[in-house]
C-alpha positions as CSV (number, residue, x, y, z in Angstrom):
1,X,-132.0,-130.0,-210.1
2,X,-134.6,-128.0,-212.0
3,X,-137.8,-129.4,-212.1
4,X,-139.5,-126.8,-213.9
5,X,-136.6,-127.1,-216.4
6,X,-137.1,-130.6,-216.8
7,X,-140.5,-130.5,-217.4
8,X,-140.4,-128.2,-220.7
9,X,-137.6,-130.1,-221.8
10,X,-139.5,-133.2,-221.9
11,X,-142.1,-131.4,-223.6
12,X,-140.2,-129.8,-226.3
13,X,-138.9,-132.9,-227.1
14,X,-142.3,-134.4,-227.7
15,X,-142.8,-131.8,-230.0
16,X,-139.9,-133.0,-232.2
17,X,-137.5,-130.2,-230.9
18,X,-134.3,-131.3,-230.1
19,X,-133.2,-130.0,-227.4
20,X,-129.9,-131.1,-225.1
21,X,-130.8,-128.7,-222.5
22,X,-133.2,-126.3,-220.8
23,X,-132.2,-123.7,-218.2
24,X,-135.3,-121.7,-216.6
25,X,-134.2,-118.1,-215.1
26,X,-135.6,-115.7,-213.5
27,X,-134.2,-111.9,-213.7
28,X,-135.0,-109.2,-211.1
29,X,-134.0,-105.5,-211.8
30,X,-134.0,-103.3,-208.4
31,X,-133.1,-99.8,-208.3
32,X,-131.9,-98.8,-204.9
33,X,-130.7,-96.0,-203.4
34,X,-127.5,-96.3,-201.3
35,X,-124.7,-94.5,-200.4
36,X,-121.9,-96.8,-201.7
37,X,-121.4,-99.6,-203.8
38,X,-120.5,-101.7,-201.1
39,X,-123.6,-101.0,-199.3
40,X,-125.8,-101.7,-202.3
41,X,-123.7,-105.1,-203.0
42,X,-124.9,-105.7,-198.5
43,X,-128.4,-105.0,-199.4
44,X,-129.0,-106.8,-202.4
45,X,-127.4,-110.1,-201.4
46,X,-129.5,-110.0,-198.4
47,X,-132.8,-109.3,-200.6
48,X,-131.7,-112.7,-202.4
49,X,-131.0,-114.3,-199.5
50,X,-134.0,-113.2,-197.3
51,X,-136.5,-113.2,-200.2
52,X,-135.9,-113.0,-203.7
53,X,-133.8,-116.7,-204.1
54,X,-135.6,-119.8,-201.9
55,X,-132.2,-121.0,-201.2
56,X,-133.3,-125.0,-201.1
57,X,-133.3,-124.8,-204.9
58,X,-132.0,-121.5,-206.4
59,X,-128.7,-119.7,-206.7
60,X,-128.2,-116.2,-207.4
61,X,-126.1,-113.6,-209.0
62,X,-126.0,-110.3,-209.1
63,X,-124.5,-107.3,-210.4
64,X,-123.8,-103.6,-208.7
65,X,-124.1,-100.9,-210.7
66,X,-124.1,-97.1,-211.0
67,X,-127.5,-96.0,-212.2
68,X,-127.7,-93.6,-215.3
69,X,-124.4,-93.0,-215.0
70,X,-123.2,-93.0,-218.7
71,X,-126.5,-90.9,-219.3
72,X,-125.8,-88.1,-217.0
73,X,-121.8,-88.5,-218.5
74,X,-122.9,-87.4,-222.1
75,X,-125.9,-84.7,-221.0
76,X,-122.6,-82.8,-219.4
């Protein structure tokens, strides 16, 4: 259930648009610093759970990475 969804869809159809669907999604990019993946993966799923995702209506995602890793890769 996505009211905020919901409620553009309705009004892009009334402007002729037709749509079948409408998702709304918010994106969050947080650069941390942690000593392992593992422990960034801990800390970020808590920051969704504790404050990022109100868990009565959202679900989250998220994806661990290395920061500027390719970058540093090719200045070598």
């Amino acid at each position: 259930m996505d009211p905020e969804s919901e409620t553009i869809k309705r009004s892009l159809l009334e402007l002729n648009f037709s749509v079948l669907s409408v998702r709304t999604r918010k994106v969050y990019e947080v650069i941390l610093d942690s000593g392992s993946k593992k422990d960034a993966e801990l800390a970020v799923r808590a920051m969704c759970s504790r404050l990022l995702a109100n868990p009565t209506k959202d679900e989250f995602e998220f994806e661990v990475e290395a920061f500027g890793s390719s970058s540093r890769a090719e200045q070598d």
